[in-house]
C-alpha positions as CSV (number, residue, x, y, z in Angstrom):
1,X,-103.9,38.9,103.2
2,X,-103.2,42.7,102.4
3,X,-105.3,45.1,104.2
4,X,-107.4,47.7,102.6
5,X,-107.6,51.3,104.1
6,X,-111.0,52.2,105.6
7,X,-110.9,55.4,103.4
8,X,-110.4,53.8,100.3
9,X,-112.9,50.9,100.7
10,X,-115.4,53.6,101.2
11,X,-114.6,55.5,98.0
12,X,-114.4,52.0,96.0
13,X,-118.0,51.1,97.8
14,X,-119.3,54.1,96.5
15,X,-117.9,53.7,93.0
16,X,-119.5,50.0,92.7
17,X,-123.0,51.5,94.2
18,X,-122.9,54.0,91.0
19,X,-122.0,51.6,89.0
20,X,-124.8,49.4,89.8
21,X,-127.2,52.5,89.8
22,X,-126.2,53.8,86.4
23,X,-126.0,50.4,85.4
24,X,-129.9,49.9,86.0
25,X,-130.5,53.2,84.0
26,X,-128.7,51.9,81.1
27,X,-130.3,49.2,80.8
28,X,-133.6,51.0,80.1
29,X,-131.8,53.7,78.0
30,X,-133.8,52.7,74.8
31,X,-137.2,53.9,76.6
32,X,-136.0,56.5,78.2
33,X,-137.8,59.7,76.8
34,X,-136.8,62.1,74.5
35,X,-134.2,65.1,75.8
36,X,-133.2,62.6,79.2
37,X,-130.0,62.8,80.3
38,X,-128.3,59.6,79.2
39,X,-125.6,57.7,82.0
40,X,-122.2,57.2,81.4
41,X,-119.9,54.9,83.0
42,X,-118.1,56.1,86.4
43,X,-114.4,57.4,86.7
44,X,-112.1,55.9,88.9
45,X,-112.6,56.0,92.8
46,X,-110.4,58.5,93.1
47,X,-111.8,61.0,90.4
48,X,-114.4,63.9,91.2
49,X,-118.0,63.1,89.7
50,X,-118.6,64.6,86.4
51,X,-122.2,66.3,85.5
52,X,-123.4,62.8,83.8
53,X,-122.9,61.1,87.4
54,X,-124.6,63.8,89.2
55,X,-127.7,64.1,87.1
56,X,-128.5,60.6,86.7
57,X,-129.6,60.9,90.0
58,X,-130.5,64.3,90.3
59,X,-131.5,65.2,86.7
60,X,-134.8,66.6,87.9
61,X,-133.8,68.2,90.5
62,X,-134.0,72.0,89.3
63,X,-131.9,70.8,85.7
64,X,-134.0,70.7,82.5
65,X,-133.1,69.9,79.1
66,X,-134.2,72.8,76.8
67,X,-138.1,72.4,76.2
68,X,-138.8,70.4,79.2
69,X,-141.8,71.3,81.2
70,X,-141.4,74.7,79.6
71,X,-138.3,76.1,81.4
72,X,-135.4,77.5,80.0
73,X,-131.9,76.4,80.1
74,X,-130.3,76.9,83.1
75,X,-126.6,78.3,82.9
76,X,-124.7,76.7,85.0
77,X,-124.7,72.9,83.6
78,X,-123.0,70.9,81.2
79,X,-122.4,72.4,78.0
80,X,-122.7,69.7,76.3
81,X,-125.9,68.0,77.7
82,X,-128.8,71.6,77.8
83,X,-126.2,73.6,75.1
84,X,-123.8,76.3,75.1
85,X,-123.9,79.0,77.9
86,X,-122.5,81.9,78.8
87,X,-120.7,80.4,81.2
88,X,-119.7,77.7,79.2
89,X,-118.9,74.0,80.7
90,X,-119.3,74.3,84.5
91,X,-119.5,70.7,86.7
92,X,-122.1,70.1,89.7
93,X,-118.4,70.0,91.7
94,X,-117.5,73.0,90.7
95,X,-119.7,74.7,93.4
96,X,-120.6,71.3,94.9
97,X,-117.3,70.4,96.8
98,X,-118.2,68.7,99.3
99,X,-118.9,65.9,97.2
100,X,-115.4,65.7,95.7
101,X,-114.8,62.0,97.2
102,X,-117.9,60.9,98.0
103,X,-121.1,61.8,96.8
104,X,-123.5,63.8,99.8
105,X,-120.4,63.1,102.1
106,X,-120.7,66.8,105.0
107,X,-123.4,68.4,103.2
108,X,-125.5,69.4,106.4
109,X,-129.1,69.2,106.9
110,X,-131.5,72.1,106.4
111,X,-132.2,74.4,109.6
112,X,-129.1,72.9,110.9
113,X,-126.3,75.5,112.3
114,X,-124.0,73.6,110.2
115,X,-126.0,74.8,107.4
116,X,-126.0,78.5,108.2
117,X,-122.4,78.2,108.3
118,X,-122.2,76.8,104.5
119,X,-124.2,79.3,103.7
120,X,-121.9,82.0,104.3
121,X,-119.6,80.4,102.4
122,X,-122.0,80.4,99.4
123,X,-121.2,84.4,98.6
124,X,-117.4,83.7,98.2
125,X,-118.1,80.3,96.5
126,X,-119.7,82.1,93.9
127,X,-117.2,85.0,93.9
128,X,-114.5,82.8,92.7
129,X,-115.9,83.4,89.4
130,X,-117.9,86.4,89.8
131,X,-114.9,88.7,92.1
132,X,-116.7,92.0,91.3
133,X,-120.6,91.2,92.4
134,X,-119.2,89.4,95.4
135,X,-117.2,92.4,96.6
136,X,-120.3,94.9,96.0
137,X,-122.4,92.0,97.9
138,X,-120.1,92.6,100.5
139,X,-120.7,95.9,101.2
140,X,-124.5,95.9,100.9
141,X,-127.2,95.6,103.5
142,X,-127.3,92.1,102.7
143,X,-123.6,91.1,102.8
144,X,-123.3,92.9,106.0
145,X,-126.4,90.6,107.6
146,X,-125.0,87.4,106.4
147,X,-121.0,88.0,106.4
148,X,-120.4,89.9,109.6
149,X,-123.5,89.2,111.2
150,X,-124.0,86.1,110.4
151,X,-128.0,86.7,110.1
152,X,-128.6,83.0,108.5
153,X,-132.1,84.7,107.2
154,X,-130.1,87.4,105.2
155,X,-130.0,87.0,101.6
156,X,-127.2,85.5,99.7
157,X,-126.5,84.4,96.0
158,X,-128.5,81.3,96.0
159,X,-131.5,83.0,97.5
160,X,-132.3,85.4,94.6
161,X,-130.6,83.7,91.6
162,X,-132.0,80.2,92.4
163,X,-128.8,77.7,91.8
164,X,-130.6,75.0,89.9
165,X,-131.6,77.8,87.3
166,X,-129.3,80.6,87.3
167,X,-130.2,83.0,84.1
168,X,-128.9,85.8,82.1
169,X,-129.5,88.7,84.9
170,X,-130.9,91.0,81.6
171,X,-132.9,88.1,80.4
172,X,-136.6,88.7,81.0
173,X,-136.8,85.3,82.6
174,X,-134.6,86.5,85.6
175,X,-136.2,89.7,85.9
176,X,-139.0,88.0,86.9
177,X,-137.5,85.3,89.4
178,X,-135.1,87.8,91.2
179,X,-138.7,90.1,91.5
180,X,-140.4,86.8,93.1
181,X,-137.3,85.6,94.9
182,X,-137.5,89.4,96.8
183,X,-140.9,89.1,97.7
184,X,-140.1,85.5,99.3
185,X,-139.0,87.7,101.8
186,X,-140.5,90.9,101.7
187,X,-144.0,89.7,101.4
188,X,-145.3,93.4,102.1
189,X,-143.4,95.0,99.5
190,X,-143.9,92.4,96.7
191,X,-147.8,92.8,98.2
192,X,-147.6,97.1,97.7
193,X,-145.3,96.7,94.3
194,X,-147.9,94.5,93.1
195,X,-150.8,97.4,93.1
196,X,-148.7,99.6,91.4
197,X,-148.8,99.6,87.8
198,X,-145.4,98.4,87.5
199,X,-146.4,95.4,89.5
200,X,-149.2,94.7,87.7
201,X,-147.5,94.2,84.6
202,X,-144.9,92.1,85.9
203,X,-147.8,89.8,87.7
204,X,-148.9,89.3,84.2
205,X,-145.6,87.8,83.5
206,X,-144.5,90.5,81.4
207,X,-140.7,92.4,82.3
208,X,-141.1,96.0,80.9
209,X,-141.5,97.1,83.7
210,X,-139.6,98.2,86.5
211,X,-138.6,95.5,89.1
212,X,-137.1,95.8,92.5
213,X,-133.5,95.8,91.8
214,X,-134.1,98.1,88.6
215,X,-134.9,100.9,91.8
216,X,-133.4,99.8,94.9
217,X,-130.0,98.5,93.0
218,X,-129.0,94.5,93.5
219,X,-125.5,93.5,94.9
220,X,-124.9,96.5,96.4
221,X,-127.9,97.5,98.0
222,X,-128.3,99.7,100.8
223,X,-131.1,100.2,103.2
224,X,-133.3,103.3,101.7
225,X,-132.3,105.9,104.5
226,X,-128.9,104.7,103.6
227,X,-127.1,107.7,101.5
228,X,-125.9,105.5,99.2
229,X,-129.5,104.1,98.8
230,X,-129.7,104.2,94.8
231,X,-133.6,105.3,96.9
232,X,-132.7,107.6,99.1
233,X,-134.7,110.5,98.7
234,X,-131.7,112.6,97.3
235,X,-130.8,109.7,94.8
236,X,-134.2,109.4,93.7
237,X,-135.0,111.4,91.4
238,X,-132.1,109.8,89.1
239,X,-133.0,106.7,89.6
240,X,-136.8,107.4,88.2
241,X,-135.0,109.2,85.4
242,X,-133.2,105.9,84.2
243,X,-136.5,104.9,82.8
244,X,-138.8,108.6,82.9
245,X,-135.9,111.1,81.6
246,X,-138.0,114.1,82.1
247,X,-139.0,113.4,85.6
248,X,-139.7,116.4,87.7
249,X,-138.3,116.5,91.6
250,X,-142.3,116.2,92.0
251,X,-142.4,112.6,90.3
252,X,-139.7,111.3,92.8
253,X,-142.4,111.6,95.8
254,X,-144.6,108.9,93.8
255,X,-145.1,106.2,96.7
256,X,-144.3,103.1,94.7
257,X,-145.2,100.8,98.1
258,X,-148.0,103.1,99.1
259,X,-150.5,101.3,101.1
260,X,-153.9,101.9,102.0
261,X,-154.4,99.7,105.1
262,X,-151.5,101.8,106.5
263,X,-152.9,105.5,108.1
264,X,-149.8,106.4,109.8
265,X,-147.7,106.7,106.5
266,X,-150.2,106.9,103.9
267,X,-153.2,108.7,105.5
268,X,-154.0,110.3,101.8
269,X,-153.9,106.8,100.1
270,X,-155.8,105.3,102.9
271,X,-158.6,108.7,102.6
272,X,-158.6,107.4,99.0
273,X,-159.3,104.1,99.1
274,X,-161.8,104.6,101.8
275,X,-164.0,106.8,99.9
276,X,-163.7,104.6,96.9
277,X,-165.1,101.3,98.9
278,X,-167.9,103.9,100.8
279,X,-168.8,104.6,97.0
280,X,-169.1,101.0,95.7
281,X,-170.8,99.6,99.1
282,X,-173.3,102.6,98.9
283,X,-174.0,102.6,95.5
284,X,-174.6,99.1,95.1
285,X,-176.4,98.4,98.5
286,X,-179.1,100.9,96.8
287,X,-179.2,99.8,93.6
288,X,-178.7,95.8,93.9
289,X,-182.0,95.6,97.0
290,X,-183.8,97.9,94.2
291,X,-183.4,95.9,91.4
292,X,-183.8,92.7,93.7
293,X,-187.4,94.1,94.9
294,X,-188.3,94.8,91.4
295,X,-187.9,91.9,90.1
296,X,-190.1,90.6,92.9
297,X,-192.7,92.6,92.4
298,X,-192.8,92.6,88.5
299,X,-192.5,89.1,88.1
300,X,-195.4,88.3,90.9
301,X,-197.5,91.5,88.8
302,X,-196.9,89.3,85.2
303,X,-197.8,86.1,87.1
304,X,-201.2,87.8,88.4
305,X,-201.3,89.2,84.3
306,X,-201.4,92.5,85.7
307,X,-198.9,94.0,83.9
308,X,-198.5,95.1,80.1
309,X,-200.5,92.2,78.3
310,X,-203.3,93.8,80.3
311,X,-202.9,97.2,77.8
312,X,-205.3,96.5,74.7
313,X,-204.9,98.1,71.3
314,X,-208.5,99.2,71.5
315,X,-207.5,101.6,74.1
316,X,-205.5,103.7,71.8
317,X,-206.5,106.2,69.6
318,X,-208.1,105.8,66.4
319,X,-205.8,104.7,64.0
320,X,-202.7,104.3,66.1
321,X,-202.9,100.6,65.9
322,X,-199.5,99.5,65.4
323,X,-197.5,102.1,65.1
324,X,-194.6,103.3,67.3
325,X,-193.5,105.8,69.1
326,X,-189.9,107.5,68.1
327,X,-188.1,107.7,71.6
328,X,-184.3,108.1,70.2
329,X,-182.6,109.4,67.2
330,X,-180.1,107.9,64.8
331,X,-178.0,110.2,66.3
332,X,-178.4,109.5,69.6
333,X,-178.7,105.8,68.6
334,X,-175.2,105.8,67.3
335,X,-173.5,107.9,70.0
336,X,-175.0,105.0,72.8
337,X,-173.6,102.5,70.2
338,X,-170.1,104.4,70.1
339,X,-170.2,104.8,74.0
340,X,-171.0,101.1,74.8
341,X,-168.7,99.6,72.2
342,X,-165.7,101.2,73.8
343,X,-166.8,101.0,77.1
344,X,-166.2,97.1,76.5
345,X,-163.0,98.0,74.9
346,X,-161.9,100.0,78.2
347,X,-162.6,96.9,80.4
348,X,-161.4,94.2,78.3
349,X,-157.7,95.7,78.2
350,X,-157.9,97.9,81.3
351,X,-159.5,95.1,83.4
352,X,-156.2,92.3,83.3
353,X,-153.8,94.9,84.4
354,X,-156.2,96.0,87.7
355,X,-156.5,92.1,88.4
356,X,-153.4,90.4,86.9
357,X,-152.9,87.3,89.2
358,X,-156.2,86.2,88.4
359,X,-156.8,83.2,86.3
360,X,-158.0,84.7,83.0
361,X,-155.9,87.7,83.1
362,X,-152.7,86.4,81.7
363,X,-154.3,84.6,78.6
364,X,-156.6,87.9,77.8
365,X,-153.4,90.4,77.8
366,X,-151.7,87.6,75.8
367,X,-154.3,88.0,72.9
368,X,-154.1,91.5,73.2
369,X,-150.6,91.2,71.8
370,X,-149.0,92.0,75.3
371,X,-149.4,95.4,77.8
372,X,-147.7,97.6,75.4
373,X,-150.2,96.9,72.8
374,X,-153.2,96.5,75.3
375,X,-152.3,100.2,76.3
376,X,-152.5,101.8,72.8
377,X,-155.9,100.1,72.4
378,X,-157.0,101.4,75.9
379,X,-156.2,104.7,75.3
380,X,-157.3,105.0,71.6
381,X,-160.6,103.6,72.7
382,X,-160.4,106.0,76.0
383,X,-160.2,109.0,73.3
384,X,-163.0,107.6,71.6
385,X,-165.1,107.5,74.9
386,X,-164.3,110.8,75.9
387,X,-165.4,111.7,72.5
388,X,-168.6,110.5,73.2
389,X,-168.7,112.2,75.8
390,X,-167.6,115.9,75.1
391,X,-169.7,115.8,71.7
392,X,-172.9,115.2,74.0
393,X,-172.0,118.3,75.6
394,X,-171.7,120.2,73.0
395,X,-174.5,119.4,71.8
396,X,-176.6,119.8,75.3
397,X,-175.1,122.8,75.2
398,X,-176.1,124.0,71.4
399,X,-180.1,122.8,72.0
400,X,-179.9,124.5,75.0
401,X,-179.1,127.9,73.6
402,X,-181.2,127.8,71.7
403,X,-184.2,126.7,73.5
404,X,-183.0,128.7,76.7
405,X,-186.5,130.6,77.1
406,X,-188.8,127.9,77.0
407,X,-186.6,125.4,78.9
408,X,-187.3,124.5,82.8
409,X,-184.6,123.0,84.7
410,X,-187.1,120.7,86.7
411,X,-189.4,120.2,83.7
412,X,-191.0,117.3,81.8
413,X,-187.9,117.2,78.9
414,X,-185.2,117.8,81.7
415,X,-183.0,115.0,82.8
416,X,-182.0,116.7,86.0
417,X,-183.5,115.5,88.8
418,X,-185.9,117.1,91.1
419,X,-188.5,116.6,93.2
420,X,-191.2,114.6,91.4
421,X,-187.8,112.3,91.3
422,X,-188.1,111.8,95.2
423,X,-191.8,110.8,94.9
424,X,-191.2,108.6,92.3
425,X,-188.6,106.4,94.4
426,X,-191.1,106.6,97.0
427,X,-193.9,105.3,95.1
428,X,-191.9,102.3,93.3
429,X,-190.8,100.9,97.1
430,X,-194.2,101.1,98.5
431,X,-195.1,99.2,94.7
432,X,-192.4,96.9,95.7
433,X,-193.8,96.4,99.1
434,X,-197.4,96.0,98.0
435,X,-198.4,98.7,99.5
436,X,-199.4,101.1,96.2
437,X,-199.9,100.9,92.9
438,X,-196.9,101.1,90.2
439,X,-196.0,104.8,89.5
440,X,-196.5,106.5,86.3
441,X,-193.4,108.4,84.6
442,X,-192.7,111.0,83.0
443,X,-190.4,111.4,79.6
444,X,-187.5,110.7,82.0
445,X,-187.5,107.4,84.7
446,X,-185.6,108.6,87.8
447,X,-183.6,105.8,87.3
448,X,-182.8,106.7,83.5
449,X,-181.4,110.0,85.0
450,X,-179.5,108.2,87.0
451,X,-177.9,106.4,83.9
452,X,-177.5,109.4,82.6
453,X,-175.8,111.5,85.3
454,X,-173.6,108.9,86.3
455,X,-171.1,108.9,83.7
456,X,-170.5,112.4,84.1
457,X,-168.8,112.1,87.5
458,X,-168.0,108.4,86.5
459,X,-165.9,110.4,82.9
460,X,-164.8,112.6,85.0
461,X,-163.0,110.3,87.8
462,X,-162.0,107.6,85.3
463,X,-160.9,110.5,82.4
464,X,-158.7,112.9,84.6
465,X,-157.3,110.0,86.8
466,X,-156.4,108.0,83.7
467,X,-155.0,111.2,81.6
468,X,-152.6,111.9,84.8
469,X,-151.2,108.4,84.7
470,X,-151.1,108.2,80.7
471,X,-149.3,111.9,80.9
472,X,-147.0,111.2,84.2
473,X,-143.8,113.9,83.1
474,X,-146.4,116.8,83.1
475,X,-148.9,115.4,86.1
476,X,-145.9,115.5,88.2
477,X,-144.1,118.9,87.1
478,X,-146.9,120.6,88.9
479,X,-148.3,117.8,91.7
480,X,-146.4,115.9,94.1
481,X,-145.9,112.1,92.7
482,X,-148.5,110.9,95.9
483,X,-151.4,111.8,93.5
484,X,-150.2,108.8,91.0
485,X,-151.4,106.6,94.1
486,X,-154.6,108.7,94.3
487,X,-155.2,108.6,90.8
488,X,-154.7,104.6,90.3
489,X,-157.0,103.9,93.2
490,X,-159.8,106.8,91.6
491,X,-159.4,105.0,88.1
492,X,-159.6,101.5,88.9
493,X,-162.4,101.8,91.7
494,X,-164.7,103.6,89.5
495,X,-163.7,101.8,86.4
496,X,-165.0,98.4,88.4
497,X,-168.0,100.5,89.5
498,X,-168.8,101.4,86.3
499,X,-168.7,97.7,84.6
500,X,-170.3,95.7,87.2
501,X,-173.7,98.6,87.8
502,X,-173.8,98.6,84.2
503,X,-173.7,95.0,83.5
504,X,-175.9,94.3,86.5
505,X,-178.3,96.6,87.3
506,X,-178.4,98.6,84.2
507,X,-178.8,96.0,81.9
508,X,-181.6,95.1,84.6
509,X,-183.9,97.9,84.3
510,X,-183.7,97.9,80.2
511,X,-183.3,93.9,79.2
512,X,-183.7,91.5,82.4
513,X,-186.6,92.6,84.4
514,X,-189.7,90.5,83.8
515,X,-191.6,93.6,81.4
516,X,-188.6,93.3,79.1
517,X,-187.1,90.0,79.4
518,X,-184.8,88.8,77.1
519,X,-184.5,92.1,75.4
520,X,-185.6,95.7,74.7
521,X,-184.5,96.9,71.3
522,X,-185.5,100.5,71.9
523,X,-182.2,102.3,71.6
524,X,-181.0,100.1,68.6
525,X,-184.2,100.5,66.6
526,X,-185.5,103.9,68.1
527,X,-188.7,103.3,68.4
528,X,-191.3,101.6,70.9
529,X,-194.8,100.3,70.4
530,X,-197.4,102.4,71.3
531,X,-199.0,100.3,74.0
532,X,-195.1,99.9,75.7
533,X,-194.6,103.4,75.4
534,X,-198.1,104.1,77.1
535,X,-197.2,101.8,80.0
536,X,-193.5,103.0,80.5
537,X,-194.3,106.5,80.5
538,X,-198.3,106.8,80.9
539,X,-197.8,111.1,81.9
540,X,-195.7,112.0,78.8
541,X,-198.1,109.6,76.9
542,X,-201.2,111.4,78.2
543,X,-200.0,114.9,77.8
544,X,-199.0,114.9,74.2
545,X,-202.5,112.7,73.7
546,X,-204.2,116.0,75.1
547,X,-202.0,118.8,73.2
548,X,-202.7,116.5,70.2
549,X,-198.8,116.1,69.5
550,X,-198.9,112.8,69.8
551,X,-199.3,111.9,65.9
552,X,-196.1,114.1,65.6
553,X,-194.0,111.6,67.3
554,X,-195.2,108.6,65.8
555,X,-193.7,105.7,62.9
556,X,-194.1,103.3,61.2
557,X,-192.8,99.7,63.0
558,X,-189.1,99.3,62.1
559,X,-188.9,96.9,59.0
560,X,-188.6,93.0,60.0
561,X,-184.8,93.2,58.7
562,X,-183.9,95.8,60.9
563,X,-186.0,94.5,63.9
564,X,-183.8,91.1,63.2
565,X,-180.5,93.3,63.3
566,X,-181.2,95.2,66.5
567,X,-182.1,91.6,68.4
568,X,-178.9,90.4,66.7
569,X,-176.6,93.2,67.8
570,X,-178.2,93.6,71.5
571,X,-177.6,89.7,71.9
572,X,-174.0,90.1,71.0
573,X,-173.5,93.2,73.3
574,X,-175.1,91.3,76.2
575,X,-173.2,88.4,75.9
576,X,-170.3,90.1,75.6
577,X,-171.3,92.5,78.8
578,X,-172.0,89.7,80.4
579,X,-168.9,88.1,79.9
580,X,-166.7,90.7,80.7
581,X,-168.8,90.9,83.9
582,X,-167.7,87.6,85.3
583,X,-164.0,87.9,84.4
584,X,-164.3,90.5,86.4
585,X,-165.9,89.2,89.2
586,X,-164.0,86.5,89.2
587,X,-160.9,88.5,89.2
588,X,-162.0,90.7,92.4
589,X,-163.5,87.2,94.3
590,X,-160.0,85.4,93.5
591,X,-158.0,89.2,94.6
592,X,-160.2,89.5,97.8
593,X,-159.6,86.1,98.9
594,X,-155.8,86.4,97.9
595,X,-156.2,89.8,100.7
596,X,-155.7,91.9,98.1
């Protein structure tokens, strides 16, 4: 009987165990689904595996036809099987060899030192076709780990361009991978990019932005005190001005991994961010126990029917009965309308970019038409804001003038606050305590100033720090580029400051709290009933009952139309408030958690 070698009875064992397995696919070929990667029959023992014999085992192993599960084609498969490539045909073997007889045959285990070794191989594997990355890969911080140091941790091909899925390098889909496939290692960086708003952006899944190799170079990069560093603080500069051609020497000092948990390096960043969180703690430690105590004691006052159902008509002057008081203008009317309106504009498209790997985020900046988009309709409704906001003074200014000798800075039509403020806040927490009787106001709450005051330091912060980044070229031809890390901390702090008090405990003290629950029309309509006004602001009532001015301020009730309107459009702005307010919450509670 004629003897068969040992080697080739393995490769003809092999062939008939393919055989069999492909033969078992085929025969459930007609319900296979659409786009699967139909078996053919085997070559001869002696033949190398083509693709088809490959990726009937492993066709979902990192392959997908185009369409499936979403993913792009990959470049380096068959031609004929996911369509044509840049690369054009290229077989599993061709990088594969080890599987040239038989299939899996010296491919070593993962964490093995046999597998370290094979990955050094990997950069000159791949530079059989690609001679002039591999030779810049060589001579890079990388190459240098893994080729003559033979770090198995350094980076090689495989690590950033993912085998299984290898893109067009200029293709946004790589962009994004190679960004990821960086961070898998520098967890810190990817962490610090990410807060920048180049970071942001690409968290969002979008790759206008700059991405780690667009800076710090990709084959051939260098460490960054490295003179060759494409980063190196003498390289810079022309590195920012691939993307910002009129960058000054000033923008090259932006920190673009600034981080605020570290002192040492950052100590202005970390000043920053620590007087940002001092703000938001303080501010709302105040303002959340006060609107928490109020609601206590108002509710338990309207339960006892101590509170405004107790005011009768009859107690009003002769022939007030239903009229109303005129509290605000049409114009002022419209300019809270204006302000609120694109206030809610400001957060919708300025909140996904401050909290982009949150859930929501993606899906809002995708029905904003994209960043670009979002940040012509941030900044259009940001001039319309500060607007707002600069007609107001204008206008402060211009009745001011002209009332200068009668006005008092601390009087009864002045919103700045003063003393009687002081006593005020006393008096509501020993109300809120039982301990005293509700306070009567004035024309101005205490807390109505402080709605009013607010937004001109919250402008301010939000305004200049948003103008600096919108206007980078000139920010930077006369600051140092550390203040773009100052002024993105300053804008989004107080941005989320902002939205949360004002859909929280503003919309408190004006819609929510038991006296006014579900809704107080006042500054749509204008006008408040007589008996509100008197209990609302009892000293203003009184003294213009006693000068006999009253009758000068008072209307007729808004028509039932326009009543219907006002409900209408407050409803609509809550909602919508309200809304906003928990995809913002829900961004911070999903970033906190994340550490960020």
């Amino acid at each position: 009987m004629m003897r068969i070698p040992g080697s080739a009875l393995l490769r003809v064992t092999a062939c008939l165990l393919a055989i069999s397995s492909l033969g078992a696919l085929s025969a459930g070929a007609a319900d296979a689904p659409a786009g699967a990667v139909a078996p053919v029959a085997s070559t001869a023992a002696t033949d190398k595996p083509d693709n088809d014999t490959c990726l009937a085992c492993h066709g979902n192993a990192g392959f997908s036809a185009p369409g499936a599960g979403g993913k792009e084609r990959p470049l380096h498969v068959a031609q004929d099987k996911f369509g044509a490539s840049s690369h054009g045909k290229l077989e599993c073997v061709s990088c594969h060899t080890a599987i040239t007889d038989v299939p899996h045959k010296n491919i070593p285990a993962e964490g093995s030192p046999a597998r370290a070794a094979q990955r050094k191989t990997i950069p000159d594997l791949c530079g059989t076709c690609h001679a002039k990355q591999r030779d810049e890969y060589a001579t890079s911080v990388h190459g240098r780990e893994a080729l003559e140091k033979g770090n198995p941790a350094a980076a090689v091909c495989s690590d950033c361009h993912k085998p299984h899925a290898v893109q067009d390098p200029t293709g946004d889909v790589a962009r994004l991978t190679i960004t990821k496939s960086c961070g898998s290692c520098h967890k810190d960086m990817l962490r610090t990019y990410t807060e920048t708003y180049h970071g942001q952006i690409n968290a969002l899944g979008y790759a206008n932005t700059a991405k780690c190799f667009d800076c710090h170079g990709s084959h051939g990069i260098q460490r960054v005190g490295d003179p060759a560093s494409s980063v190196h603080r003498k390289n810079r500069l022309e590195t920012c001005q691939k993307c910002h051609i009129n960058a000054s020497e000033g923008f090259a000092t932006f920190a673009p991994h600034g981080d605020a948990r570290d002192f040492a390096r950052y100590p202005m960043i970390w000043l920053a961010q620590k007087m940002m969180v001092g703000l938001l703690v303080g501010t709302f430690a105040f303002f959340w126990l006060h609107t928490a105590m109020w609601f206590y004691r108002e509710y338990k006052e309207r339960s006892e029917r101590k509170s405004r159902p107790q005011v009768l008509a009859s107690a009003l002057p002769t022939g007030t009965t239903g009229k109303h008081f005129q509290r605000f203008s049409a114009t002022w009317r419209v300019a809270h309308l204006t302000f609120a309106l694109s206030l809610m504009v400001l957060t919708l498209t300025g909140m996904p970019v401050f909290y982009p790997e949150s859930s929501w985020a993606p899906a809002v900046m995708k029905l904003l038409g994209g960043p670009q988009t979002a940040a012509i309709i941030h900044r259009v409704a940001a001039v319309v804001f500060a607007g707002v906001f600069f007609w107001h003074l204008g206008y402060v200014a211009l009745r001011l003038a002209r009332n200068w000798k009668n006005f008092r800075i601390f009087g009864s039509d002045s919103l700045i606050p003063g003393l009687q403020d002081l006593k005020d806040i006393i008096a509501m927490f020993t109300w809120f305590i039982g301990k005293g009787t509700r306070p009567i106001f004035d024309r101005w709450t205490y807390w109505e100033k402080f709605d009013y005051w607010a937004p001109f330091w919250g402008v301010t912060i939000i305004g200049v720090s948003g103008l600096m980044m919108w206007l980078p070229n000139l920010t930077a031809s006369f600051l140092p580029g550390w203040v773009f890390n100052i002024a993105a901390i300053f804008h989004g702090e107080e941005a989320f400051l902002a939205v949360v008090f004002l859909f929280t405990v503003h919309f408190f003290n004006n819609h929510f709290r038991p006296d006014k629950f579900p809704l107080d029309i006042v500054m749509f309509t204008g006008t408040m009933t007589l008996e509100a006004f008197r209990h609302e602001h009892g000293v203003q009532y009184q003294r213009l009952l006693d000068s006999g001015e009253l009758e000068k301020h008072l209307v007729d009730a808004p028509s039932q139309p326009m009543t219907l309107g006002a409900k209408i459009l407050g409803t609509v702005l809550i909602i919508v408030g309200l809304t906003l307010l928990v995809f913002v919450l829900a961004g911070f509670l999903q970033g906190f958690s994340g550490g960020h």
